[in-house]
C-alpha angles and dihedrals in degrees: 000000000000095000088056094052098051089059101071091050095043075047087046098049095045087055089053090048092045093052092044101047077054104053089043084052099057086027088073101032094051084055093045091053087044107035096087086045094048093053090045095050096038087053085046102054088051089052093037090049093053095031092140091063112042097035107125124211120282122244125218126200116184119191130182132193152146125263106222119251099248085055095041085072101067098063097033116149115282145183087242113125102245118277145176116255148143123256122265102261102241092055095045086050090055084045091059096046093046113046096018088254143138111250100193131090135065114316129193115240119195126167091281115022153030117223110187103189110210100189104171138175105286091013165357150281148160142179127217117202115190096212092206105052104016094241100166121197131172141173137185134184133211119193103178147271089282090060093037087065098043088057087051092053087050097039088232112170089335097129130220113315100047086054089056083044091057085044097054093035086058093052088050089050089052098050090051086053109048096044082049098063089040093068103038082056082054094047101038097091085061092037108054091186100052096095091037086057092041096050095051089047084062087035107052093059094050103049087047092042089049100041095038115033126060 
């Protein structure tokens, strides 16, 4: 009797270490994939939160110049309605070589003219292309690396892949997270101050998010 009995708990015990070792295992590699977010987040919310004090002046850098006449062509005035589209290629290749700026994505086309935004991470740009006689102008302002990482925290004009990278980086977090609190529930009974911890750390925001902000 006493052999069989000792079977469900020995079956018991090597569950717990299974899971343990488990949650131990995705516990740290979940940190591993995060930790480099997390740094840059955490930096950020510190520079995002005092963004007044720390922006740094804006530089322009204004550029001209003349599309060629074979390209000229492309993107000569019609009787077409105004539409969104990108560049020919060609054209948005001499564009890049010419002003230092990128030539692809939608541009608006109107009777007259061409206007390509460029709007970027820690800054701005455009190109203006006349479509009768190729004048070509184009600007593009940089306000910093500050501002560069604040854009990366919001995801603002960052493109694609930085928005699935935001998206992998979350689930990372919430796995941390989760397993986290998962092992602090398995260590608690040797640790008497872990839900005290964990209850002002949901406390504290909301007292301060109730009393303070209206």
């Amino acid at each position: 009797m006493h052999g069989t009995a000792r079977i469900p708990s020995q079956k018991k015990k090597s569950a717990k270490a299974f899971w343990l070792k488990q949650l131990h295992t995705w516990h740290w590699v979940s940190s591993a994939i995060s930790l480099i977010g997390l740094l840059l987040f955490a930096f950020t919310g510190i520079t995002l939160n005092h963004a007044a004090d720390i922006e740094g002046s804006p530089q322009t850098v204004e550029k001209a110049a003349t599309l060629p006449a074979n390209l000229r062509a492309q993107i000569a005035p019609d009787d077409q309605p105004d539409a969104k589209k990108p560049l020919p290629a060609p054209v948005a290749a001499w564009i890049e070589q010419a002003v230092g700026q990128r030539g692809t994505g939608e541009a608006e086309w109107s009777a007259d003219e061409i206007y390509l935004a460029l709007p970027r991470p820690g800054g701005d740009g455009w190109v203006s292309i006349d479509r009768t006689d190729g004048t070509v102008t184009s600007e593009a302002t940089s306000r910093g690396w500050i501002s560069y990482l604040n854009d990366l925290h919001k995801g603002r004009n960052a493109g694609t892949v930085w928005k699935w990278f935001i998206d992998i980086f979350s689930v990372a977090c919430f796995l941390f997270a989760l397993t986290g609190l998962v092992l602090l529930q398995l260590h608690a009974k040797k640790r008497p101050s872990t839900w005290p911890l964990v209850a002002a750390g949901l406390a504290l925001p909301a007292i301060l998010a109730i009393i303070f902000i209206h």
